[in-house]
C-alpha angles and dihedrals in degrees: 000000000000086000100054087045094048079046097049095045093044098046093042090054096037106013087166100062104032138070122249117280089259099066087051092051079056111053082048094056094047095049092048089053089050091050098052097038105031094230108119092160098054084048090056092052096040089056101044089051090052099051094013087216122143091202094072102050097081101047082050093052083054095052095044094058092046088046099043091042087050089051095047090049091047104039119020094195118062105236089226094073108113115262098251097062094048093053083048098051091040086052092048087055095048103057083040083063104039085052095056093038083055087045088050100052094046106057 
């Protein structure tokens, strides 16, 4: 929805030089999906094969890089990562911690 709001304001104020607020809702949409499921690259496909237009394929490349570099600094896990192995690697953290919390304590 940000998208489609960032399109409507830009081509309202400068019609001549923007895309239409769709493309922009796009792009959006594309870099959100990258961004949940780290896969920048699945999102650029996915959008070209919806639109078939070479010309948003770049601003969503660069989407794609600031949303997936943004994910990865929020949240280092994908969320996509089956249940199991986030409970592991929780689990894992947890006793690292605890051990050097013990270590601590005892010097």
């Amino acid at each position: 929805m940000l998208g489609g709001t960032v399109g409507t304001v830009a081509h309202h104020f400068f019609p001549a030089y923007t895309a239409t607020p769709g493309a922009y809702a796009l792009v959006g949409m594309g870099a959100v999906f990258a961004g949940v499921v780290r896969a920048p690259m699945t999102s650029v496909l996915m959008i070209f094969e919806m639109t078939q237009d070479y010309a948003v394929i770049v601003p969503l490349m660069i989407a794609n890089l600031v949303s997936l570099f943004v994910a990865s600094r929020l949240q280092h896990e994908p969320s996509t990562k089956p249940w199991p192995y986030r409970m592991a690697s929780i689990c894992r953290r947890r006793r690292r911690d605890n051990a050097m919390v013990s270590a601590r304590s005892q010097k």
